[in-house]
C-alpha positions in Angstrom: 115.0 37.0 -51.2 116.7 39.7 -49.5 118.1 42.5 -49.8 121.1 44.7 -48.5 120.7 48.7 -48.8 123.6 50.8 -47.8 125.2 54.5 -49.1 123.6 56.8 -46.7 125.1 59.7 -44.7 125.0 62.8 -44.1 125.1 65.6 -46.4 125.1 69.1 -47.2 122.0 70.8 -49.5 122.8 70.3 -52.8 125.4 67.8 -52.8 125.3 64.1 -53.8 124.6 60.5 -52.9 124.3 56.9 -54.3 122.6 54.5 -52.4 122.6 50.5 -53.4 120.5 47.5 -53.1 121.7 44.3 -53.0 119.5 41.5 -53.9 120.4 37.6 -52.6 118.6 34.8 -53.6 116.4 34.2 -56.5 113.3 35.8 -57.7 110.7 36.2 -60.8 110.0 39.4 -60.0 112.1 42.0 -61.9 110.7 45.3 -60.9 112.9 47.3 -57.7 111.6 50.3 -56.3 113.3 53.1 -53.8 110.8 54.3 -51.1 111.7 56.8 -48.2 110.0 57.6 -44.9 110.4 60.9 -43.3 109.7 61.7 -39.8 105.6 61.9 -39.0 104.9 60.6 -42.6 104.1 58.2 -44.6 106.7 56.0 -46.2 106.6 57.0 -50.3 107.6 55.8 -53.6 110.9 57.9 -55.1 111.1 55.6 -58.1 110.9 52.6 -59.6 112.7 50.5 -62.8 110.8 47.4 -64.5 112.4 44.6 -66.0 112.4 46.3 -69.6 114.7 49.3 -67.7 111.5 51.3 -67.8 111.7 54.1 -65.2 109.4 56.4 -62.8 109.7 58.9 -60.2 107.8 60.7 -58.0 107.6 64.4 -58.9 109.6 65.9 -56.3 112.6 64.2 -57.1 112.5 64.2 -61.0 115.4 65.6 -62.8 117.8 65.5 -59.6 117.1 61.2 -59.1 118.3 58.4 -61.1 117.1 54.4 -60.8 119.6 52.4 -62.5 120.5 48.7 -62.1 122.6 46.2 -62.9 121.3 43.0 -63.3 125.1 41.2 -63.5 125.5 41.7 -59.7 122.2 41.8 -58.3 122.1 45.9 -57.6 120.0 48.4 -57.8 121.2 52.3 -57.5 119.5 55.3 -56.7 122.0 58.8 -57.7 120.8 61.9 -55.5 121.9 64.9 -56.4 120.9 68.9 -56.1 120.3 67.1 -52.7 117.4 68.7 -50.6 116.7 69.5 -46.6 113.3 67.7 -47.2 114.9 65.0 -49.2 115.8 63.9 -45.4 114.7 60.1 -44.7 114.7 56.3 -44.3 115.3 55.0 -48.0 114.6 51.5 -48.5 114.4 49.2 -51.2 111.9 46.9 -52.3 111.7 44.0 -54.7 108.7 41.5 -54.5 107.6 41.3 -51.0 111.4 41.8 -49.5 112.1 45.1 -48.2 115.8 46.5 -47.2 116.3 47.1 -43.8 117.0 51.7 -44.9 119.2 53.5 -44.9 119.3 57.1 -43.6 119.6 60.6 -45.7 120.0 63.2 -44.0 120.3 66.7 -45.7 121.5 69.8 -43.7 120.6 72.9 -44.8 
């Protein structure tokens, strides 16, 4: 399995972005997850979506986050928006043990 993550930039505080995950090759795993690593921390869950489309998010990005997929073409979304200084980091996705090789968020204030 791997996977291909890409829709980062840069962007002002309180604007918008939609990241993607591309999964090749086959799995029996169905649950993705979006983690992000800021600079001097630890890398974090920002949310996750099992196979039954259930979702969860890590507090400081609930309401302003959405996990989505679509399993037709192997994708995985996360929406930003009301887009944050500290919101600034790696995002990468995970699914099984493949990880995406991130892609950078950064917020200016």
């Amino acid at each position: 399995v791997q996977l291909q993550a890409s829709g980062g930039g840069l962007v002002q505080a309180g604007g918008s972005l939609r990241l993607s995950c591309k999964r090749t090759g086959r799995t029996l795993t169905f649950k993705y997850g979006w983690y992000r690593q800021a600079p001097g921390k630890q890398r974090e869950l920002v949310a996750d979506i099992s196979r039954l489309g259930a979702t969860n998010y890590a507090d400081s990005v609930k309401g302003r986050f959405t996990i989505s997929r679509d399993t037709a073409r192997n994708t995985v979304y996360l929406q930003m928006n009301a887009l944050k200084p500290e919101d600034t980091a790696v995002y990468y996705c995970n699914h099984a043990d493949a990880w995406g090789q991130g892609t950078l968020v950064t917020v200016s204030s």
